[in-house]
Every structure is written in structure tokens, then in C-alpha cells.
Biopython code that builds the backbone (N, CA, C, O; Angstrom):
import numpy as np
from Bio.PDB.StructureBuilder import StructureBuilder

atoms = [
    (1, "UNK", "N", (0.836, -1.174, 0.000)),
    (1, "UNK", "CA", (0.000, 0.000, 0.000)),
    (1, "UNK", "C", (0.884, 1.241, 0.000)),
    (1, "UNK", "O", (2.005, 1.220, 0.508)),
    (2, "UNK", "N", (0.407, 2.235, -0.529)),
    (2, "UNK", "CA", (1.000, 3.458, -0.978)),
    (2, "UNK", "C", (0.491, 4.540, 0.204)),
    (2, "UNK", "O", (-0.575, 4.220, 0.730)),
    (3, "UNK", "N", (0.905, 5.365, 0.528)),
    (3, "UNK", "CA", (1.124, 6.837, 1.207)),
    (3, "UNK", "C", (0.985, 7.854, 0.275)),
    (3, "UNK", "O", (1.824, 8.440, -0.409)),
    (4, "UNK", "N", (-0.940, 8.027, 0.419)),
    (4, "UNK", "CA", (-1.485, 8.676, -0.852)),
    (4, "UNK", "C", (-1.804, 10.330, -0.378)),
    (4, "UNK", "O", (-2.619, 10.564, 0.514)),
    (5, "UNK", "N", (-1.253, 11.138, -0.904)),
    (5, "UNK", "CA", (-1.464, 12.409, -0.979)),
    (5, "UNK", "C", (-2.347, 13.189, -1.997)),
    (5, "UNK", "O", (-1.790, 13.547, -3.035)),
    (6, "UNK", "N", (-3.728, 13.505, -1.808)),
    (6, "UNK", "CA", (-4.116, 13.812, -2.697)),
    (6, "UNK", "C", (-4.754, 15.514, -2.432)),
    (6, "UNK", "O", (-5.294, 16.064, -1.473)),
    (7, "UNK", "N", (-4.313, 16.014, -3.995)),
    (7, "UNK", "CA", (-4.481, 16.856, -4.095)),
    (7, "UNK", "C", (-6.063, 17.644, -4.864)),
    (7, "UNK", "O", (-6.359, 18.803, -5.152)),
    (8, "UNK", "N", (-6.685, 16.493, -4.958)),
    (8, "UNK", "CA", (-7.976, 16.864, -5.929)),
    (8, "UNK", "C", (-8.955, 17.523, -4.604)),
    (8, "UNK", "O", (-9.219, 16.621, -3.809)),
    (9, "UNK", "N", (-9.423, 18.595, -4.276)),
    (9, "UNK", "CA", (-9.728, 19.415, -3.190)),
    (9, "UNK", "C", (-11.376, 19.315, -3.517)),
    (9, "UNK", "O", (-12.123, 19.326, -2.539)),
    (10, "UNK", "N", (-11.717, 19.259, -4.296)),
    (10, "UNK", "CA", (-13.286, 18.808, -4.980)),
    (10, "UNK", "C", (-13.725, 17.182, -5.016)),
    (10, "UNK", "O", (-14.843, 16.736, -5.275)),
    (11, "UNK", "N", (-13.071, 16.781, -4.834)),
    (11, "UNK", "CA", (-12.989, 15.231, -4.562)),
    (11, "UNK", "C", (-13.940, 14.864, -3.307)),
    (11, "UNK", "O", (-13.616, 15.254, -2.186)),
    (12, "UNK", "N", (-15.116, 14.110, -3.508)),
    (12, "UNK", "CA", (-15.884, 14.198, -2.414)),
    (12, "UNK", "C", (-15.207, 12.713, -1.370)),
    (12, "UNK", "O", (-15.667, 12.452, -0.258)),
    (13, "UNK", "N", (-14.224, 12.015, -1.946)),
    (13, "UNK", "CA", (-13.927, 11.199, -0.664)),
    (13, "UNK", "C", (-12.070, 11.877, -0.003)),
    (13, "UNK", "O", (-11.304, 11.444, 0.857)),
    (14, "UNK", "N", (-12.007, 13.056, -0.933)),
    (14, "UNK", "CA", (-10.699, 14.034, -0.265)),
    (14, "UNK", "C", (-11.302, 14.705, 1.052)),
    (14, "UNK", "O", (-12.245, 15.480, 1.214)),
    (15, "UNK", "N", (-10.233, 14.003, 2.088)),
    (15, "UNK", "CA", (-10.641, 14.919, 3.658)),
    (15, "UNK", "C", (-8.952, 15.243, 4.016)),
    (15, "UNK", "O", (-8.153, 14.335, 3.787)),
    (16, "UNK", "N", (-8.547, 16.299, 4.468)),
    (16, "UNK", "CA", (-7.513, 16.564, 4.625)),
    (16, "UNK", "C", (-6.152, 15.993, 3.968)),
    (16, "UNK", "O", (-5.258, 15.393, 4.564)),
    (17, "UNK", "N", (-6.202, 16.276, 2.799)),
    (17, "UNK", "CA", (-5.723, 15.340, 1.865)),
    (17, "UNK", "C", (-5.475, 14.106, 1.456)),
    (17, "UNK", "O", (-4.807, 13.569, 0.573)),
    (18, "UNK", "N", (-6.281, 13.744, 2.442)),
    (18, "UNK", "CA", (-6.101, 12.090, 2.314)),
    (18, "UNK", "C", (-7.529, 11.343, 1.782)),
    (18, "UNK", "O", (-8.593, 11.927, 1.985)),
    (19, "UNK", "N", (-7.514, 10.213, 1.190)),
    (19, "UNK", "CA", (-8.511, 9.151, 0.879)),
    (19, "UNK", "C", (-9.470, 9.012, 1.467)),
    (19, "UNK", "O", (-8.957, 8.668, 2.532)),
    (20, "UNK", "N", (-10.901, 8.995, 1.722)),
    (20, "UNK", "CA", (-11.639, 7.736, 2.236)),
    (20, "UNK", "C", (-12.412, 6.824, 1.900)),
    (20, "UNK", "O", (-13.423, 6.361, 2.429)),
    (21, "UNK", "N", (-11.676, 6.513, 0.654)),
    (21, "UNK", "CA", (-12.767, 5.583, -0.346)),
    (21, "UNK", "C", (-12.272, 4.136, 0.046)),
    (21, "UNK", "O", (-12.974, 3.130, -0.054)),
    (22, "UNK", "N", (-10.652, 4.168, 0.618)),
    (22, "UNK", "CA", (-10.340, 2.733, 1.288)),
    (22, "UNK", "C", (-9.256, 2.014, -0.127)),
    (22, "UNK", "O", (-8.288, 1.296, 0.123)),
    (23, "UNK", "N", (-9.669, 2.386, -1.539)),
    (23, "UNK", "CA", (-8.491, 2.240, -2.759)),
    (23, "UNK", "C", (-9.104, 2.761, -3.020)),
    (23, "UNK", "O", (-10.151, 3.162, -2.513)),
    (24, "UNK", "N", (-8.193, 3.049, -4.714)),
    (24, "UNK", "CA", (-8.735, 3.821, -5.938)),
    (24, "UNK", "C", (-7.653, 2.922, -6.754)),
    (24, "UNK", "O", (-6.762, 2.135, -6.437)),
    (25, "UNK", "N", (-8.266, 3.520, -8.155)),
    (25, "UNK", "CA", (-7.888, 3.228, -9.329)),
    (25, "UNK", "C", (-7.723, 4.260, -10.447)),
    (25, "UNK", "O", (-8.469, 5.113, -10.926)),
    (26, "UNK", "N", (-6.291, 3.809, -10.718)),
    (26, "UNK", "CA", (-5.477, 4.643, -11.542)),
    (26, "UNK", "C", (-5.618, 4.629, -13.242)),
    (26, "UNK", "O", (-4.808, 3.894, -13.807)),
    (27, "UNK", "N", (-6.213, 5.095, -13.779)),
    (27, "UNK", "CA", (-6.370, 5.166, -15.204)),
    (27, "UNK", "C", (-5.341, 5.605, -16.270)),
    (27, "UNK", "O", (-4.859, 6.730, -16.135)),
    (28, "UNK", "N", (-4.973, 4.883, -17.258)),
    (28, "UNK", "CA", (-4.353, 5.656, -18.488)),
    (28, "UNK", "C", (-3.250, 4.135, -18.801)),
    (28, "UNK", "O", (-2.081, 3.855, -18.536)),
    (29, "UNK", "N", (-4.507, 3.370, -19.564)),
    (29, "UNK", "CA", (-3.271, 1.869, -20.136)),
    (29, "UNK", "C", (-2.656, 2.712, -21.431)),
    (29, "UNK", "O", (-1.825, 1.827, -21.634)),
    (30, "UNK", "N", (-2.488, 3.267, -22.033)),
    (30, "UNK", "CA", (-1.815, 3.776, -22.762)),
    (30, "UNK", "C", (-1.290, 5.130, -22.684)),
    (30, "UNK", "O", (-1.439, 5.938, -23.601)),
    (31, "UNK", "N", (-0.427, 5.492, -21.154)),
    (31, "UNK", "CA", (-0.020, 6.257, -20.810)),
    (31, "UNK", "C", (1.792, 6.607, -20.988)),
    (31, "UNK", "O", (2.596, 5.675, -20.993)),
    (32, "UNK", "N", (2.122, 7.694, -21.090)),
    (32, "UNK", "CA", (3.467, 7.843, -21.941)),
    (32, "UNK", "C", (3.724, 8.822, -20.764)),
    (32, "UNK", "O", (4.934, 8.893, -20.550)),
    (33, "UNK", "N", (2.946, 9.645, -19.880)),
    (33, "UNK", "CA", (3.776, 10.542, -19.107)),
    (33, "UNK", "C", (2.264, 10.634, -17.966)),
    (33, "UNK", "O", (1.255, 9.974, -18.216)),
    (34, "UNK", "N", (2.367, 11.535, -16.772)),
    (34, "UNK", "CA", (1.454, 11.694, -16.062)),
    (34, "UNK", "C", (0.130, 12.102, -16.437)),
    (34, "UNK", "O", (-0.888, 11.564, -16.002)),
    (35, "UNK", "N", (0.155, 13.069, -17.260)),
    (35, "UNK", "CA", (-0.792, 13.714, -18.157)),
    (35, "UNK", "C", (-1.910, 12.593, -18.753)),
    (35, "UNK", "O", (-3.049, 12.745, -19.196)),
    (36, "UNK", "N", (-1.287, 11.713, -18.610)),
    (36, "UNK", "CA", (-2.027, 10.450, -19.755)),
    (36, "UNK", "C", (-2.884, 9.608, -18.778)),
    (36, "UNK", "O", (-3.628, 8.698, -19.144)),
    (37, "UNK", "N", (-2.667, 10.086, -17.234)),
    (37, "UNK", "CA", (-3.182, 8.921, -16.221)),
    (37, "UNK", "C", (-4.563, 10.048, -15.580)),
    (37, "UNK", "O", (-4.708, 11.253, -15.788)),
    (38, "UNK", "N", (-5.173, 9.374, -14.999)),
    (38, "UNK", "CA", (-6.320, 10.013, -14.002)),
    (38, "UNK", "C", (-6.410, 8.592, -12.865)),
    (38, "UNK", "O", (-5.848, 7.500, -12.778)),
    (39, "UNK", "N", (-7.691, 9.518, -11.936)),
    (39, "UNK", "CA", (-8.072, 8.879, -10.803)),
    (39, "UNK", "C", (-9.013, 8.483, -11.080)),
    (39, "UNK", "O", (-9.912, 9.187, -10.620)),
    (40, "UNK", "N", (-9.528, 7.287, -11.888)),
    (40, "UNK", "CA", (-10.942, 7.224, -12.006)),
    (40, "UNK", "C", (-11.649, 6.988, -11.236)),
    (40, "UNK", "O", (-12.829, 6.943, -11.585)),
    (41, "UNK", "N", (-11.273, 6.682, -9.632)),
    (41, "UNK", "CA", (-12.421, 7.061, -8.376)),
    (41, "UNK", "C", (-12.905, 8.300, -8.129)),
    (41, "UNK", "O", (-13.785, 8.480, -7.288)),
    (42, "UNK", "N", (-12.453, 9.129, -8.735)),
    (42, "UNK", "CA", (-12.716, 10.559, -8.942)),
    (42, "UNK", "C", (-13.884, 10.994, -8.474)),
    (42, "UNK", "O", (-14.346, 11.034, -9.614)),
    (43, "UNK", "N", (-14.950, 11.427, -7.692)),
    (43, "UNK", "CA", (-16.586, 11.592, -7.702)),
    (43, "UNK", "C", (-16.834, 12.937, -6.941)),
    (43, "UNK", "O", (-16.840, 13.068, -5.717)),
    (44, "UNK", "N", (-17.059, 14.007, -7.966)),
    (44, "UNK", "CA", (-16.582, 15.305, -7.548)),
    (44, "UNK", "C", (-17.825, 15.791, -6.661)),
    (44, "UNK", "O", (-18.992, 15.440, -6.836)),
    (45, "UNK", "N", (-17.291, 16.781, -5.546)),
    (45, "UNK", "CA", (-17.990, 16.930, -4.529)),
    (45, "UNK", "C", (-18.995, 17.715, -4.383)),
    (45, "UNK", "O", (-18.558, 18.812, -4.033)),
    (46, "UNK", "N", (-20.677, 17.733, -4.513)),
    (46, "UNK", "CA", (-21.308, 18.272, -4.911)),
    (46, "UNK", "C", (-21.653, 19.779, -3.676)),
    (46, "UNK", "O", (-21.466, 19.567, -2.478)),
    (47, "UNK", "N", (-22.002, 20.791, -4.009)),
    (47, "UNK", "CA", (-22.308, 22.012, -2.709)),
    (47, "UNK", "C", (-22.797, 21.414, -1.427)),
    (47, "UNK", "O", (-22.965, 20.201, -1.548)),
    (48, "UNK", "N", (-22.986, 21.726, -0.632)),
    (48, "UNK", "CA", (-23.350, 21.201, 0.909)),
    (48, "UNK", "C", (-23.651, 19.582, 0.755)),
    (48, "UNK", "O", (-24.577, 18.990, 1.310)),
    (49, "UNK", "N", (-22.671, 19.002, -0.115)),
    (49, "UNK", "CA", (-23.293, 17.493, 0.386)),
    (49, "UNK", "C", (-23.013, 16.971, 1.899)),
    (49, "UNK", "O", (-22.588, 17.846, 2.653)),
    (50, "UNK", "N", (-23.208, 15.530, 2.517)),
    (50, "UNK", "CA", (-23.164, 15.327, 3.186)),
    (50, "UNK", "C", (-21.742, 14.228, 3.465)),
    (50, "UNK", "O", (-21.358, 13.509, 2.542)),
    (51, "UNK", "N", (-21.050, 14.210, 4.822)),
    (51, "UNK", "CA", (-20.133, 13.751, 4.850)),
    (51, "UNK", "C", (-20.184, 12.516, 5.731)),
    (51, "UNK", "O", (-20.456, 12.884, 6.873)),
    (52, "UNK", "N", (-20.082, 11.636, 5.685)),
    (52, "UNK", "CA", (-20.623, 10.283, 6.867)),
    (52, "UNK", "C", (-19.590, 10.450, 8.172)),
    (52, "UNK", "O", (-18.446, 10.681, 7.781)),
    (53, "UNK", "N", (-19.689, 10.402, 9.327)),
    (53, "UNK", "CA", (-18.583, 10.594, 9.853)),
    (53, "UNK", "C", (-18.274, 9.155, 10.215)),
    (53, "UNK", "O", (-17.673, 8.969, 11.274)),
    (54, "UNK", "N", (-18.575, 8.223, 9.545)),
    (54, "UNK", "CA", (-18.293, 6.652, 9.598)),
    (54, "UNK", "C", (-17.025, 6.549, 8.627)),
    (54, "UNK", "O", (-16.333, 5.531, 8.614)),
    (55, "UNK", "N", (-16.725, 7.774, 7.727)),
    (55, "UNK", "CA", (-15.565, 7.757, 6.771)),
    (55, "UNK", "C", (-13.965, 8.332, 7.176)),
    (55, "UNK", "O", (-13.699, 9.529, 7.074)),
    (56, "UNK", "N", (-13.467, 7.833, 7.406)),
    (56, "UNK", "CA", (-12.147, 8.057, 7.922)),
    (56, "UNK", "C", (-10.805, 8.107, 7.155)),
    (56, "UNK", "O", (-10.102, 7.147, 6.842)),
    (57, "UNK", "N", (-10.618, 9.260, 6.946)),
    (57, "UNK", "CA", (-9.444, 9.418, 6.265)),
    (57, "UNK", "C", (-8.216, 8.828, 5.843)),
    (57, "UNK", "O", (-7.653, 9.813, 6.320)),
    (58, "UNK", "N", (-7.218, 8.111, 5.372)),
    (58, "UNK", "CA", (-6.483, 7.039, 5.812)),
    (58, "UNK", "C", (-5.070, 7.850, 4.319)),
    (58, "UNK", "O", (-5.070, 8.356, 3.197)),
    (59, "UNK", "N", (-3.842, 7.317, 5.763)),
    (59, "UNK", "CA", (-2.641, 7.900, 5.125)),
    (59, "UNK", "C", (-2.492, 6.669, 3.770)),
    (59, "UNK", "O", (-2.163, 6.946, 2.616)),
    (60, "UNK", "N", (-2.740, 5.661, 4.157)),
    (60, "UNK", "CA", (-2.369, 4.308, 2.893)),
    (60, "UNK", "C", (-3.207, 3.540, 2.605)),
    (60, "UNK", "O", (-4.256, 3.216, 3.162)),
    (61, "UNK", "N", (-2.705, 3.221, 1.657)),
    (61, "UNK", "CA", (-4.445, 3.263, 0.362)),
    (61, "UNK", "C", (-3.990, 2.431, -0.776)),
    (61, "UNK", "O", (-2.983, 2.682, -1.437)),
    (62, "UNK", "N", (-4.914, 1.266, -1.000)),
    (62, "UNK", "CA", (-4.623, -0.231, -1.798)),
    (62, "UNK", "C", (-4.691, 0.553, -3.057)),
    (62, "UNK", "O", (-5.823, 1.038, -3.057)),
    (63, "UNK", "N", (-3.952, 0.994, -4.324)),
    (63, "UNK", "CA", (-4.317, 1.228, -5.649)),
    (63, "UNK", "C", (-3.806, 0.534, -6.566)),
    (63, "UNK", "O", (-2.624, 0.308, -6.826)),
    (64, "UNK", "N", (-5.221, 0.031, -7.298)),
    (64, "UNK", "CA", (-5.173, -0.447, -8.492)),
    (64, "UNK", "C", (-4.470, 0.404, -9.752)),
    (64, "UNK", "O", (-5.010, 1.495, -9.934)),
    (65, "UNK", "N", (-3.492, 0.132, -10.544)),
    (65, "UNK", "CA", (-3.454, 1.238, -11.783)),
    (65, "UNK", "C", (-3.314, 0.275, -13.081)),
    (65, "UNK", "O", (-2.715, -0.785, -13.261)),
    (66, "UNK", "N", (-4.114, 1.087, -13.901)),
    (66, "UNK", "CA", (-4.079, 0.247, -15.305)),
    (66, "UNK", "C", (-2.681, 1.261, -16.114)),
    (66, "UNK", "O", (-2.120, 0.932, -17.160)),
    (67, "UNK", "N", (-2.478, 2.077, -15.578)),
    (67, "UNK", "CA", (-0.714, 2.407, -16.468)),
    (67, "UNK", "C", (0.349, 1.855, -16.344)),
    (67, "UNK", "O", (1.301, 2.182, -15.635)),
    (68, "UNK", "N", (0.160, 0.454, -17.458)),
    (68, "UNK", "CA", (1.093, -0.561, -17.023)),
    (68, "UNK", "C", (2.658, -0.002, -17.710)),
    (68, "UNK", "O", (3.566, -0.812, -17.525)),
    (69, "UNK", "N", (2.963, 0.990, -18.299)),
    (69, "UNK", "CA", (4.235, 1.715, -18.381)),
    (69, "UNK", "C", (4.863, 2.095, -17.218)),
    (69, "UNK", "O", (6.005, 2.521, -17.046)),
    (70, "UNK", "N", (4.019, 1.898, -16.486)),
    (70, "UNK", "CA", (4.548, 3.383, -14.993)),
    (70, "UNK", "C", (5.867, 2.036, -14.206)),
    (70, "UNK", "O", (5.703, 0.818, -14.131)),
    (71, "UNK", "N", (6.629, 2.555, -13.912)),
    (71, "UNK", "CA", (7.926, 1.794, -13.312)),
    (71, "UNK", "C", (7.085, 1.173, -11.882)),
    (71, "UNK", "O", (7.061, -0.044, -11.695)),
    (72, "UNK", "N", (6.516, 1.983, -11.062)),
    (72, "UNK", "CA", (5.927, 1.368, -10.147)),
    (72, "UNK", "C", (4.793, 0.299, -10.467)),
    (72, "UNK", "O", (4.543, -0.459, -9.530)),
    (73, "UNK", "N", (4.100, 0.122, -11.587)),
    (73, "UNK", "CA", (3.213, -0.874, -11.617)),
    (73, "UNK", "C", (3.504, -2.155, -11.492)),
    (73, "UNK", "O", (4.586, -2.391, -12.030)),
    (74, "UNK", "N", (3.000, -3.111, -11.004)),
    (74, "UNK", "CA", (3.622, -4.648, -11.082)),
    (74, "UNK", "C", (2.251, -5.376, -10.944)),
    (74, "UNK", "O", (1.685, -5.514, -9.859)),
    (75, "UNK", "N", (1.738, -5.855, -12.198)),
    (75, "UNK", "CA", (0.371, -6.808, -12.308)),
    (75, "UNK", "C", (-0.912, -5.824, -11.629)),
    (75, "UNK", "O", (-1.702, -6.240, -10.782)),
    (76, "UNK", "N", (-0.915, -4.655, -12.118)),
    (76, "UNK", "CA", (-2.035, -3.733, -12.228)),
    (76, "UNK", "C", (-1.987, -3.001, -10.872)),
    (76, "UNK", "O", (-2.971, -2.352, -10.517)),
    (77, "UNK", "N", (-0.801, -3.082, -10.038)),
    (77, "UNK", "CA", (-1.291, -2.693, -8.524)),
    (77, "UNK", "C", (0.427, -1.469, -8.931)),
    (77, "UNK", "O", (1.513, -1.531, -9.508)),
    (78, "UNK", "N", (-0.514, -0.419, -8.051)),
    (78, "UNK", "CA", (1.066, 0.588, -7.387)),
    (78, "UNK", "C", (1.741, -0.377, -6.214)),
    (78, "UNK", "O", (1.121, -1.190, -5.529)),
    (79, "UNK", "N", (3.275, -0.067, -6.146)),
    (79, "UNK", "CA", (4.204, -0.866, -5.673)),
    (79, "UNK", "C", (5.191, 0.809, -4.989)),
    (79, "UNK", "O", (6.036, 0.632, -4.111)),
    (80, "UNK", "N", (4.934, 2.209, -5.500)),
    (80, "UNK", "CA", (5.300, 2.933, -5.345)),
    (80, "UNK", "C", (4.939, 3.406, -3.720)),
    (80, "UNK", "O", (3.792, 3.237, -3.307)),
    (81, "UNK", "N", (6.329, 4.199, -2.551)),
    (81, "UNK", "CA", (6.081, 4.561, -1.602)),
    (81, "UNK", "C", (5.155, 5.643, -1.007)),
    (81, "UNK", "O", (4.372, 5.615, -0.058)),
    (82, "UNK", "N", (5.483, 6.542, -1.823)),
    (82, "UNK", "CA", (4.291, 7.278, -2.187)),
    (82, "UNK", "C", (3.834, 8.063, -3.208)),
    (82, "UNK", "O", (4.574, 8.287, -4.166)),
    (83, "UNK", "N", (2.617, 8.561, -3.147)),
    (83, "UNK", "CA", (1.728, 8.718, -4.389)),
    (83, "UNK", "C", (1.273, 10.301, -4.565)),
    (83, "UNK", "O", (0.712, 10.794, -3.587)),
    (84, "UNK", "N", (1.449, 11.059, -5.616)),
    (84, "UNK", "CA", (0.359, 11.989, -5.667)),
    (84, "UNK", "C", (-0.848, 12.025, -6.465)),
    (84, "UNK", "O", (-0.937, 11.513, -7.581)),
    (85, "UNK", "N", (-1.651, 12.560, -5.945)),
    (85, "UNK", "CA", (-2.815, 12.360, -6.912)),
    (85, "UNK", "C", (-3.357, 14.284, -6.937)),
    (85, "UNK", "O", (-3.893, 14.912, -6.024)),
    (86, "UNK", "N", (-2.963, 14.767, -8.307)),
    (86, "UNK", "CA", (-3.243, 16.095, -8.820)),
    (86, "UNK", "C", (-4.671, 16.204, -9.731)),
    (86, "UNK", "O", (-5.279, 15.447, -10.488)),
    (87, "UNK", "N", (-4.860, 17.648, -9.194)),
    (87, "UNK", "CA", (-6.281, 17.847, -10.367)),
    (87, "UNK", "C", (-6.821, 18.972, -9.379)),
    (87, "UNK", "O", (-7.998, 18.783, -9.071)),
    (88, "UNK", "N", (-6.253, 20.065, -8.826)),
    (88, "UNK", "CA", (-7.174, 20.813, -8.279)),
    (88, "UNK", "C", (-8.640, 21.287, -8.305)),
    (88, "UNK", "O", (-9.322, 21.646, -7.345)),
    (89, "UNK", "N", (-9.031, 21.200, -9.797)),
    (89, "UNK", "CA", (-10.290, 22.168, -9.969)),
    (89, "UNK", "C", (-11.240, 20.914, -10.819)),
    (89, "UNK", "O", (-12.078, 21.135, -11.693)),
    (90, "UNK", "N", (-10.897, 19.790, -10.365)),
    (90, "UNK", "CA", (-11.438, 18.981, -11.366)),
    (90, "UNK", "C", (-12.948, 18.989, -11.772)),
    (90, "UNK", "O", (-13.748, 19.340, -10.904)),
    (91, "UNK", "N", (-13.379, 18.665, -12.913)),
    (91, "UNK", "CA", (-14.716, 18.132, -12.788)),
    (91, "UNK", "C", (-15.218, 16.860, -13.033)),
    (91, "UNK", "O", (-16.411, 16.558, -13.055)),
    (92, "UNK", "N", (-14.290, 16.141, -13.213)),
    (92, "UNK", "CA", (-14.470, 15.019, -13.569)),
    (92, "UNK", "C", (-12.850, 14.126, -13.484)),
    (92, "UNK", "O", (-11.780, 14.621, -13.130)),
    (93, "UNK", "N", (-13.060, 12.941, -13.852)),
    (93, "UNK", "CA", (-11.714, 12.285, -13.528)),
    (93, "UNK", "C", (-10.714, 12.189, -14.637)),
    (93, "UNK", "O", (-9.683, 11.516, -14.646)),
    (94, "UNK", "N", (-11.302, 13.157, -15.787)),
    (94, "UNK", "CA", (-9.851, 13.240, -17.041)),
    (94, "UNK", "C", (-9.127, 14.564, -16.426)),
    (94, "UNK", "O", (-8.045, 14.947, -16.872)),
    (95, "UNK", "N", (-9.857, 15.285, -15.286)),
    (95, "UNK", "CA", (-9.071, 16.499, -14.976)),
    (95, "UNK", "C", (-8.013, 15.978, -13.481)),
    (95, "UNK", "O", (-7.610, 16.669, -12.546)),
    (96, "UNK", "N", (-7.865, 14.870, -13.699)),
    (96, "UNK", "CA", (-7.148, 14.730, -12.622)),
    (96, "UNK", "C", (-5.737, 13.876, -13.182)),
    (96, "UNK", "O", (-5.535, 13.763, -14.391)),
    (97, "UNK", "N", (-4.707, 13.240, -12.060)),
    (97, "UNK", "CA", (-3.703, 12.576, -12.544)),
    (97, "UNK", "C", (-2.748, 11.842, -11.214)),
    (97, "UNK", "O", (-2.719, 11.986, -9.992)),
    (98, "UNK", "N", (-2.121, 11.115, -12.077)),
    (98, "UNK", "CA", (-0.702, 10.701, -10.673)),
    (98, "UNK", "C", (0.429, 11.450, -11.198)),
    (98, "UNK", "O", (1.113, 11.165, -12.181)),
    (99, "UNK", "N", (0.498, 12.084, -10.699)),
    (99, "UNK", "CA", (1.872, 13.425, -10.634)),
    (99, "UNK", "C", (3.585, 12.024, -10.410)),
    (99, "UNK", "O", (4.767, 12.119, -10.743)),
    (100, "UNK", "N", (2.794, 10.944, -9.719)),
    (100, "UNK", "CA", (4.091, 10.286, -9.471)),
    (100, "UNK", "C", (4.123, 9.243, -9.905)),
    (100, "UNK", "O", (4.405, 8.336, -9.122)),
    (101, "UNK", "N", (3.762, 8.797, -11.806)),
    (101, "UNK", "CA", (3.887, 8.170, -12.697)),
    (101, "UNK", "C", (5.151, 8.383, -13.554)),
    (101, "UNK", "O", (5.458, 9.508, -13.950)),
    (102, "UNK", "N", (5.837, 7.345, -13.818)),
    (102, "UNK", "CA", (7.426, 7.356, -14.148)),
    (102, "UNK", "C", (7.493, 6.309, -15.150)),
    (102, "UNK", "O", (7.563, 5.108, -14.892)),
    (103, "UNK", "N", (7.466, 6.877, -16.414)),
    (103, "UNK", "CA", (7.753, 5.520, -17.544)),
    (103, "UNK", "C", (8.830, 4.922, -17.526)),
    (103, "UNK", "O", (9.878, 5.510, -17.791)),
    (104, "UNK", "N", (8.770, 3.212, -17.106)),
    (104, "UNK", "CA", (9.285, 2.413, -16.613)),
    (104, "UNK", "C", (10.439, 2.558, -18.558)),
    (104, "UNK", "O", (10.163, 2.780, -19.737)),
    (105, "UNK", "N", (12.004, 2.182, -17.528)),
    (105, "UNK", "CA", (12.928, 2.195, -18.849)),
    (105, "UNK", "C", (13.054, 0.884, -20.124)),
    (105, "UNK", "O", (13.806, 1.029, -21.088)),
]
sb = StructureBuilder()
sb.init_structure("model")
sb.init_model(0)
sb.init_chain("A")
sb.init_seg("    ")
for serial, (resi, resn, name, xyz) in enumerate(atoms, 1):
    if name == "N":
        sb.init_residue(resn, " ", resi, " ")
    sb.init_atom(name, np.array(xyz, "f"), 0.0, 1.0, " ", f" {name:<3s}", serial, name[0])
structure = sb.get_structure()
């Protein structure tokens, strides 16, 4: 498990930068640089929604990624220590990314 930092601030399972969806999954099988990947757990946070307080934030976080270029991937899973996950203003999950995707040599 990875030490996920995320930066998507509209992200309705983002609580103090961290996760509470428990994993996510990393998008972009035909990815060549970060730009090419997203978060497709992505589920952007609607005005006064509601927050469960049964959801708990968590520093490490099981992720699936289909960017099987990325040096950290090994049989669809991150293997990387830690993770960013970018997209400040997203609206959806092509506006987002892993900032710490590295095309494997």
C-alpha cells in the first residue's frame, strides 16, 4: 500500500488530503507521461453534500493502476512509496492525474 497524498480538493472522498474511499484506481493503459493517467475514483464533490462521519481518512491506500508503463506498476497494482494524486479544480476524472507516474525504462 501506498502513502497517498491527494491533491484533488473537490474530490468528495478528499478529507484533509487524504482518501476515504479505502483504494482507488489509476487510469491511463496507454499512458506515456502523467498527463495520460487520471483517478478514475474521482466523484466530484457536490455544494453542501453530506459527509458520513463513519468515513475516515487514511494515510495508505490499496491502488489499483491500469498504467502498465509506470515503473511502479507490477500486475495492475502501485508498488510505489508514495503517491500523488493532482487535479485541483477537477470536474471530472480526465481532470485529474498521478503526478508520481514514471515511464518504466
Amino acid at each position: 500500500m501506498a502513502e497517498l497524498k491527494c491533491g484533488v480538493d473537490n474530490c468528495s472522498y478528499n478529507k484533509d488530503k487524504c482518501c476515504c474511499k479505502g483504494d482507488i484506481m489509476v487510469g491511463g493503459t496507454h499512458a506515456d507521461c502523467c498527463n495520460d493517467t487520471c483517478c478514475e475514483s474521482f466523484a466530484q464533490r457536490k455544494e453542501g453534500s453530506y459527509t458520513s462521519s463513519l468515513e475516515h481518512p487514511c494515510r495508505t491506500i490499496s491502488i489499483d493502476c491500469e498504467a502498465v508503463k509506470c515503473m511502479y506498476n507490477s500486475n495492475y497494482k502501485c508498488h510505489a512509496e508514495h503517491v500523488d494524486i493532482k487535479g485541483g479544480g477537477a470536474c471530472n476524472c480526465y481532470g485529474t492525474e498521478c503526478a508520481t507516474f514514471q515511464e518504466a525504462q
